[in-house]
Biopython code that builds the backbone (N, CA, C, O; Angstrom):
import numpy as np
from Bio.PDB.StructureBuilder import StructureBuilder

atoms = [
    (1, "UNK", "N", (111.420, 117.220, 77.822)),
    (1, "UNK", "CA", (110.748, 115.953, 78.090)),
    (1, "UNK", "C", (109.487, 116.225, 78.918)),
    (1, "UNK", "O", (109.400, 117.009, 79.864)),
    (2, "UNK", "N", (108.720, 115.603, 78.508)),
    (2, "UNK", "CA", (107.087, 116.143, 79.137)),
    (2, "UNK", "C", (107.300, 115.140, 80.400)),
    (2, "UNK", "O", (108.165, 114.265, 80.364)),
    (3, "UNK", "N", (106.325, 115.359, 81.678)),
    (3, "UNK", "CA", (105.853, 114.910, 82.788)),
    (3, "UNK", "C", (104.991, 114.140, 82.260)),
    (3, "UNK", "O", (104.156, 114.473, 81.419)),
    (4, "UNK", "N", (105.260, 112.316, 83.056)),
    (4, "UNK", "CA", (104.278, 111.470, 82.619)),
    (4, "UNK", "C", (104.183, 111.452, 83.871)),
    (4, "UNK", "O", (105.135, 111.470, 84.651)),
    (5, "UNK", "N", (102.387, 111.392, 84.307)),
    (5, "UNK", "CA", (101.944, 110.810, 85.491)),
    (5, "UNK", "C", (101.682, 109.441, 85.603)),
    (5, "UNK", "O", (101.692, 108.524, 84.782)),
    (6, "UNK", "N", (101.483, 109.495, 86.604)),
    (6, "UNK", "CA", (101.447, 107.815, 87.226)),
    (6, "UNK", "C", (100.557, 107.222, 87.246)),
    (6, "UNK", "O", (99.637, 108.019, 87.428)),
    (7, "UNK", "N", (100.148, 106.171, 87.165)),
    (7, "UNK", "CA", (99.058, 105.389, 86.980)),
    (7, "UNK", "C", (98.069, 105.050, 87.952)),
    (7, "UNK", "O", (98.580, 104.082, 88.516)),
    (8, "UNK", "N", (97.177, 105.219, 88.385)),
    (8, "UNK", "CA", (96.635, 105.225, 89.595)),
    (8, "UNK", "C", (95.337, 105.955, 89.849)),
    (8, "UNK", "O", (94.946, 106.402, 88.771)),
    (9, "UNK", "N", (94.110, 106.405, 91.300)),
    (9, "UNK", "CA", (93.592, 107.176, 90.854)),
    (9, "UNK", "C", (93.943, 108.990, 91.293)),
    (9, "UNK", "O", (94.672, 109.301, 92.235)),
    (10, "UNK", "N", (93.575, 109.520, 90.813)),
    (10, "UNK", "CA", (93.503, 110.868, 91.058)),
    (10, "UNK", "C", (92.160, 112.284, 91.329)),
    (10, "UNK", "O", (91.416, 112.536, 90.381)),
    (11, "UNK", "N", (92.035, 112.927, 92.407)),
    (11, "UNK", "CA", (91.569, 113.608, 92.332)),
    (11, "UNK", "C", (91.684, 114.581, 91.718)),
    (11, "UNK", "O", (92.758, 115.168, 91.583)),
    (12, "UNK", "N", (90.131, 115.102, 91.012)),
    (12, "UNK", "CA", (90.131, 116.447, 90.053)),
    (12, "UNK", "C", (89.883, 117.356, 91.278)),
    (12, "UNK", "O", (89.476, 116.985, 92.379)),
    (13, "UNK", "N", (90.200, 118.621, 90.888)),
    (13, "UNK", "CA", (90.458, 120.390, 91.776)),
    (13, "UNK", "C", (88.857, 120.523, 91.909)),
    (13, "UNK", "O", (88.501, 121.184, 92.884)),
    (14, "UNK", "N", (87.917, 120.047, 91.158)),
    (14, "UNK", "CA", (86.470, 119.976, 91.633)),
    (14, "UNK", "C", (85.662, 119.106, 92.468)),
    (14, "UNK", "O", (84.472, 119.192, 92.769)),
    (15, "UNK", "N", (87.038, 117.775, 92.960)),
    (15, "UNK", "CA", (86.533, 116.758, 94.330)),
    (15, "UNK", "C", (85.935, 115.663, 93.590)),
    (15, "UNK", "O", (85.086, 115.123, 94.299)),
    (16, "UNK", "N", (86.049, 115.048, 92.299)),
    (16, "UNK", "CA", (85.534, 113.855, 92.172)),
    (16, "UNK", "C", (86.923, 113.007, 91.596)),
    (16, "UNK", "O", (87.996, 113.326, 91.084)),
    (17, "UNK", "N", (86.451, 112.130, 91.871)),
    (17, "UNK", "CA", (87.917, 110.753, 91.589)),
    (17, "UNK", "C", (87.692, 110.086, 90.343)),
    (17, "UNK", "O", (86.671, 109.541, 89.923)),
    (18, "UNK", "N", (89.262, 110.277, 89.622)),
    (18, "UNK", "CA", (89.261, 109.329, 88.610)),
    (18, "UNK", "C", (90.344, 107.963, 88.226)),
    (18, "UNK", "O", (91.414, 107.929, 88.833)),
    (19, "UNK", "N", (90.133, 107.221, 87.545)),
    (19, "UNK", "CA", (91.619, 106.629, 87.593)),
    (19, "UNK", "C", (91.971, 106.718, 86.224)),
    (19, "UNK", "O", (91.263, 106.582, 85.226)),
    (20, "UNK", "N", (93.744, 107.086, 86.385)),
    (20, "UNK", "CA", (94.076, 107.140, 85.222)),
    (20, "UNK", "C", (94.511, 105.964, 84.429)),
    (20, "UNK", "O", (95.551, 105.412, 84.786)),
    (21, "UNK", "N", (93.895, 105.523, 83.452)),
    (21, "UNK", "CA", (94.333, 104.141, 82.626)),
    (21, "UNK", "C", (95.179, 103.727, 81.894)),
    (21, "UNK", "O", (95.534, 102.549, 81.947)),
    (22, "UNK", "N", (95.769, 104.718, 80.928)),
    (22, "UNK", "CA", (96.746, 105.112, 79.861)),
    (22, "UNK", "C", (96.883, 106.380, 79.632)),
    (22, "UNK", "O", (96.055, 107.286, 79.545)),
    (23, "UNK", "N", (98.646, 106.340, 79.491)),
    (23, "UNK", "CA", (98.722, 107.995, 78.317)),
    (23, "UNK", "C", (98.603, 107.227, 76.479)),
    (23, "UNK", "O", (99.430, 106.414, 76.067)),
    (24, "UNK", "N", (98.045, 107.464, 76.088)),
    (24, "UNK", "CA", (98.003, 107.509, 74.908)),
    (24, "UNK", "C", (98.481, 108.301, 73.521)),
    (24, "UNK", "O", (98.592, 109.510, 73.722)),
    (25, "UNK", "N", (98.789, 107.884, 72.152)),
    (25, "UNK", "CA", (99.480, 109.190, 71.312)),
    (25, "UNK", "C", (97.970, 109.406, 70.178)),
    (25, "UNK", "O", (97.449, 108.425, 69.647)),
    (26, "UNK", "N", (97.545, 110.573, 70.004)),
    (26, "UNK", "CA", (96.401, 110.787, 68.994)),
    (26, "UNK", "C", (97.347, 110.390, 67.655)),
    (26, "UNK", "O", (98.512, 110.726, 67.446)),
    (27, "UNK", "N", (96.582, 109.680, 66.935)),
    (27, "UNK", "CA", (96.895, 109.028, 65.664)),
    (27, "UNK", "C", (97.572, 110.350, 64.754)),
    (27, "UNK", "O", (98.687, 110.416, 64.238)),
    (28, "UNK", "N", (96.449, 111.375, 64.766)),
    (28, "UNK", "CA", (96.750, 112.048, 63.424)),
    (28, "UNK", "C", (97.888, 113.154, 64.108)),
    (28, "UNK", "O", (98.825, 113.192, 63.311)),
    (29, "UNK", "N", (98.155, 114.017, 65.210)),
    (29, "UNK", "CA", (98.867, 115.034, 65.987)),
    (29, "UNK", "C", (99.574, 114.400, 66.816)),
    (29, "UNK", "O", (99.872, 115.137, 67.756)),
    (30, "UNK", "N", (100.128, 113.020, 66.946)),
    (30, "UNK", "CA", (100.955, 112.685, 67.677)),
    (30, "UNK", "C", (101.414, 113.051, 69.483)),
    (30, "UNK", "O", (102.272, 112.825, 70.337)),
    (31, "UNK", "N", (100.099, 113.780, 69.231)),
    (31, "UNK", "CA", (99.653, 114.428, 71.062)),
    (31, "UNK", "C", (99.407, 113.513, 71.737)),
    (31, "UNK", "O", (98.646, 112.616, 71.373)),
    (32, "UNK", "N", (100.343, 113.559, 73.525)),
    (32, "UNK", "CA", (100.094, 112.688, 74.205)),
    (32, "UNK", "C", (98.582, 112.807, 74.850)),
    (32, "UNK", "O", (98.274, 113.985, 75.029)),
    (33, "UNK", "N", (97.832, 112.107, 75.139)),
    (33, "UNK", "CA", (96.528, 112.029, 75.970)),
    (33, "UNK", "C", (96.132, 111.063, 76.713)),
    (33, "UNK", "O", (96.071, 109.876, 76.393)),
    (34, "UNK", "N", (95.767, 111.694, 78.041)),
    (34, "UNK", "CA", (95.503, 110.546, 78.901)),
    (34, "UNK", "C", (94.023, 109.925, 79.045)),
    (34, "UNK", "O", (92.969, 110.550, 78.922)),
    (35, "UNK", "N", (94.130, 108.990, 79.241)),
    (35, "UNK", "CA", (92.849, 108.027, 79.303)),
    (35, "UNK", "C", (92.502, 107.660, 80.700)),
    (35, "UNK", "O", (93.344, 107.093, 81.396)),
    (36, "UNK", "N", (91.321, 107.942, 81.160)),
    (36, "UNK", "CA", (90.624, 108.212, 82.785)),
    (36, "UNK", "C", (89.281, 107.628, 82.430)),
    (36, "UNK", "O", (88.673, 107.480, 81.370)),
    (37, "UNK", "N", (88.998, 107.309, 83.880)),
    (37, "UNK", "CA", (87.932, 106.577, 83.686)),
    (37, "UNK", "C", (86.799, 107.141, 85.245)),
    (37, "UNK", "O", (87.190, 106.850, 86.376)),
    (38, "UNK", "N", (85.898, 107.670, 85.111)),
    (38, "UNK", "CA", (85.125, 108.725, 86.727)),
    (38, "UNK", "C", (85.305, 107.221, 87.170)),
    (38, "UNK", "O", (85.315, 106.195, 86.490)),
    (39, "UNK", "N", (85.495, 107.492, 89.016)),
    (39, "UNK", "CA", (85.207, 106.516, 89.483)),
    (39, "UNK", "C", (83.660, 106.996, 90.380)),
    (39, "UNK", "O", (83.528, 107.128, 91.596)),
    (40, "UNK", "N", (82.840, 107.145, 89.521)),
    (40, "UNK", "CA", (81.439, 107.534, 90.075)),
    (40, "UNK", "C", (80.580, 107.331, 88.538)),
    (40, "UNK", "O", (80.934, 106.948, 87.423)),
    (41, "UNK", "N", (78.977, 107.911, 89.264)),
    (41, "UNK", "CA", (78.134, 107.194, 88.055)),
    (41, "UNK", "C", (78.135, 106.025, 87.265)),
    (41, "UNK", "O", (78.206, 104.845, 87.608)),
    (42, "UNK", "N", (78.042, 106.556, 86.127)),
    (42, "UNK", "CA", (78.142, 105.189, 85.497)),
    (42, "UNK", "C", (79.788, 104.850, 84.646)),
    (42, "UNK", "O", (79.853, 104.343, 83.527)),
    (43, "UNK", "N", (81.280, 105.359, 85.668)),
    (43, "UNK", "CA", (81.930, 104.635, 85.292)),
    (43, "UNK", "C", (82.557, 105.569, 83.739)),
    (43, "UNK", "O", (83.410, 104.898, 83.159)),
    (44, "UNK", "N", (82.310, 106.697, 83.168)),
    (44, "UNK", "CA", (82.147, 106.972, 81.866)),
    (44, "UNK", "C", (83.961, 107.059, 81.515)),
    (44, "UNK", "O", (84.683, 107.143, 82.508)),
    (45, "UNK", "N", (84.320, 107.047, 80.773)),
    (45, "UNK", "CA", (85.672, 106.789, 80.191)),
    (45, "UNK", "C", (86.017, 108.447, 79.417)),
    (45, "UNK", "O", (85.176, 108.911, 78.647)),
    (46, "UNK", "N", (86.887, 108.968, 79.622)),
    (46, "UNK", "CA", (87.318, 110.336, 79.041)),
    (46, "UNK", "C", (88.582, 110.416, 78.618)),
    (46, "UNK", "O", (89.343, 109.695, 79.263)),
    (47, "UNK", "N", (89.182, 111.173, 77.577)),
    (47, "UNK", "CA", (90.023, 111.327, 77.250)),
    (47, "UNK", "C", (90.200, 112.860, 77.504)),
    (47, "UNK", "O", (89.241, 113.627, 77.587)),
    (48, "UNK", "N", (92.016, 113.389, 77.666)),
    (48, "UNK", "CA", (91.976, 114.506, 78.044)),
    (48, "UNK", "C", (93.673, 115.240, 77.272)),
    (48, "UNK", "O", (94.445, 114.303, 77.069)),
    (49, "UNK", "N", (94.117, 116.236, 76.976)),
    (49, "UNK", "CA", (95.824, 116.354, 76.382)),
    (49, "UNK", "C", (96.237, 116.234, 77.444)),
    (49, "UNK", "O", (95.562, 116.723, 78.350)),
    (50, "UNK", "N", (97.292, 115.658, 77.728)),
    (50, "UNK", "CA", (98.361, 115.124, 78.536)),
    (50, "UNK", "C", (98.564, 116.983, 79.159)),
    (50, "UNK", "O", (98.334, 117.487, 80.258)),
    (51, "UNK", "N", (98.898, 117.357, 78.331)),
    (51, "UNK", "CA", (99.382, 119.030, 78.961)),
    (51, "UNK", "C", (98.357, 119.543, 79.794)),
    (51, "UNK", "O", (98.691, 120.108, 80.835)),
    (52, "UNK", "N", (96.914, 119.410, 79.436)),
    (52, "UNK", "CA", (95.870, 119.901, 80.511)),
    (52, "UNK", "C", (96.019, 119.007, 81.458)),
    (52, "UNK", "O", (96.141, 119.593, 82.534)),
    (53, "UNK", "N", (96.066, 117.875, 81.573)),
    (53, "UNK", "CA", (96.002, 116.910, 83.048)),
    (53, "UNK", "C", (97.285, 117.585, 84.140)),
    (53, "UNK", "O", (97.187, 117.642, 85.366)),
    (54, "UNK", "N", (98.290, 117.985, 83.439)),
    (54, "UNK", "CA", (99.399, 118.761, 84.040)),
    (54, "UNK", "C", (99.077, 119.892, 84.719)),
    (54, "UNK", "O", (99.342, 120.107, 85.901)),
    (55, "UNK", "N", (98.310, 120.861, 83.713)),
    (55, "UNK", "CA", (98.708, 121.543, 84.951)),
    (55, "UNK", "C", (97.694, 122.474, 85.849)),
    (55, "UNK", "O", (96.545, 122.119, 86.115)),
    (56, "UNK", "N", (98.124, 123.388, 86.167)),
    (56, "UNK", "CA", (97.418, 124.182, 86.971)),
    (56, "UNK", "C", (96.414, 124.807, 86.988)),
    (56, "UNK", "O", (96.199, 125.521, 86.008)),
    (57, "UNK", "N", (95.382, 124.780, 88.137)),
    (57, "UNK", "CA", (94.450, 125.590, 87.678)),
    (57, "UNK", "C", (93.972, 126.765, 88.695)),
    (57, "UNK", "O", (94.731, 126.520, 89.633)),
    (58, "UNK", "N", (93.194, 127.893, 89.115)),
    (58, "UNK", "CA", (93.487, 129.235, 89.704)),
    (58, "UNK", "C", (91.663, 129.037, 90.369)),
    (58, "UNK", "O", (90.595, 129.378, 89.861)),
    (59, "UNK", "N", (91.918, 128.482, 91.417)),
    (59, "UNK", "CA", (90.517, 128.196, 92.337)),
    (59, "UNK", "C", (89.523, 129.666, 92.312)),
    (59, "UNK", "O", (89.771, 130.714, 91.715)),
    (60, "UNK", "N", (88.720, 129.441, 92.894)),
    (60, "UNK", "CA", (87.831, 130.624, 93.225)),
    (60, "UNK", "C", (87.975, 131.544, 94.231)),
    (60, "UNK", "O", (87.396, 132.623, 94.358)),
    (61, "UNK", "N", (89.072, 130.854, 95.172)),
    (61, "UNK", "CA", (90.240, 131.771, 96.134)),
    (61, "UNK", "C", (90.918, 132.584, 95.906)),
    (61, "UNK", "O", (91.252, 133.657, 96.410)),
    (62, "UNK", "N", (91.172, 131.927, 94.940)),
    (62, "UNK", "CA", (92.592, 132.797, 93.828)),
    (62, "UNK", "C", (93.919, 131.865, 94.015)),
    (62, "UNK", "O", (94.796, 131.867, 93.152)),
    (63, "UNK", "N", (94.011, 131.097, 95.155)),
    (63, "UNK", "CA", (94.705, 129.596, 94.908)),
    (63, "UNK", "C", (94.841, 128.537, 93.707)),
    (63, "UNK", "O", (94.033, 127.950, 92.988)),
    (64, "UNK", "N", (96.010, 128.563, 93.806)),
    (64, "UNK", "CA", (96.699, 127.213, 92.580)),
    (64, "UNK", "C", (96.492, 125.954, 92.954)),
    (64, "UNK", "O", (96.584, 125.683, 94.151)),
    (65, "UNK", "N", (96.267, 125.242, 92.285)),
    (65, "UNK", "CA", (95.663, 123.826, 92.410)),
    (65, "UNK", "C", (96.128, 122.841, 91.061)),
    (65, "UNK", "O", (95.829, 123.200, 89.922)),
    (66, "UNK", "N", (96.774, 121.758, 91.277)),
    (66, "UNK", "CA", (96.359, 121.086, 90.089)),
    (66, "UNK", "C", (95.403, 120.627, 89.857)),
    (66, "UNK", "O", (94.655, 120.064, 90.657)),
    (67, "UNK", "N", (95.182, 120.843, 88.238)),
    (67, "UNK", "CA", (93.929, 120.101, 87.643)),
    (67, "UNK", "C", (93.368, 118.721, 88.374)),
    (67, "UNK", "O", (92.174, 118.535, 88.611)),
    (68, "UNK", "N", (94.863, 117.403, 88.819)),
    (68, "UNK", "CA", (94.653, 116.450, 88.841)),
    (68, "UNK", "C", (95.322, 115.813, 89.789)),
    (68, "UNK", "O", (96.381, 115.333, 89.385)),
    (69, "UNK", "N", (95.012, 115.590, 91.219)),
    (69, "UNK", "CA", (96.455, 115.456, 92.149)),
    (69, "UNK", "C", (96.082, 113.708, 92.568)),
    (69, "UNK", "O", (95.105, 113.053, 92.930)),
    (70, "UNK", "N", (97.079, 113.557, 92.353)),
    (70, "UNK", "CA", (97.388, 111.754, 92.846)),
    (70, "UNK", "C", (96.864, 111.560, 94.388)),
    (70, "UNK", "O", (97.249, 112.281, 95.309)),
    (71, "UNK", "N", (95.899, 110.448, 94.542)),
    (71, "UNK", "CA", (95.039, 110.127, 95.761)),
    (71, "UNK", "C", (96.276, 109.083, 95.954)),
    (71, "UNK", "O", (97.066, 109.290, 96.875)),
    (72, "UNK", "N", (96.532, 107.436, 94.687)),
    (72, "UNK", "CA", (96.974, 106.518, 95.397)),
    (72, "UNK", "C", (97.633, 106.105, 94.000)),
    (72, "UNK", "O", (96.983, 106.080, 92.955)),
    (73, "UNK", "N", (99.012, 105.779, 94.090)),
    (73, "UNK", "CA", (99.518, 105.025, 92.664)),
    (73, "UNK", "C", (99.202, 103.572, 93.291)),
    (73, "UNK", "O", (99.219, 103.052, 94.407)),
    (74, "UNK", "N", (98.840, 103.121, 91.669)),
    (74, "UNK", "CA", (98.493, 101.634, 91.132)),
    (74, "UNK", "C", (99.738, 100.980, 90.724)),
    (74, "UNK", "O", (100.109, 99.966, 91.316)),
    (75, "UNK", "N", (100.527, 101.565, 89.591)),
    (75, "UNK", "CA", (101.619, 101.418, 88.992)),
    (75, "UNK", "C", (102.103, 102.450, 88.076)),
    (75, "UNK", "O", (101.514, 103.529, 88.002)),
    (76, "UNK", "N", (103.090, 102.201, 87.406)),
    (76, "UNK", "CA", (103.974, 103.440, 86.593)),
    (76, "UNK", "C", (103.263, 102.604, 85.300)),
    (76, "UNK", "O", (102.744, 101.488, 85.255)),
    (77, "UNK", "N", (103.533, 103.942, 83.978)),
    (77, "UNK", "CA", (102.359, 103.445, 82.679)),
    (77, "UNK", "C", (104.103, 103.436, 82.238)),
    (77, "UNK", "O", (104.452, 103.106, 81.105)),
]
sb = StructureBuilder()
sb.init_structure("model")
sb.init_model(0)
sb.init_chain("A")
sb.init_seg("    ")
for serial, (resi, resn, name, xyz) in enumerate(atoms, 1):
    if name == "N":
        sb.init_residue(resn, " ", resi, " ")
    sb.init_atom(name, np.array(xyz, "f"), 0.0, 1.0, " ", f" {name:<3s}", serial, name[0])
structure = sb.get_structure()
């Protein structure tokens, strides 16, 4: 069973904030993907695979980080 995150916004491992809007299923691959929205600029809307929003990524330290760590839940999707 895959990890669904929570609805709310989240910081990316590069320091800018997004909120997450929906997990979504791609029509044709039945892949989960989440739907985010920057909360900067102009606002732009992204889609991303559910499996990359998961997981980890290997800083310039050499530290583990998630891709995407929860600032504040909104609600459960």
């Amino acid at each position: 069973m895959e990890f669904l995150p929570k609805k709310g916004v989240y910081r990316h491992f590069k320091g800018n904030l997004y909120e997450l809007l929906y997990i979504a299923n791609d029509s044709e691959t039945l892949e989960k993907k989440v739907v985010y929205k920057a909360l900067y600029g102009d606002g732009e809307i992204w889609v991303r695979p559910l499996e990359m929003w998961n997981e980890e990524v290997i800083l310039p330290s050499g530290e583990k980080a998630k891709r995407f760590a929860l600032v504040e839940e909104t609600e459960t999707i």
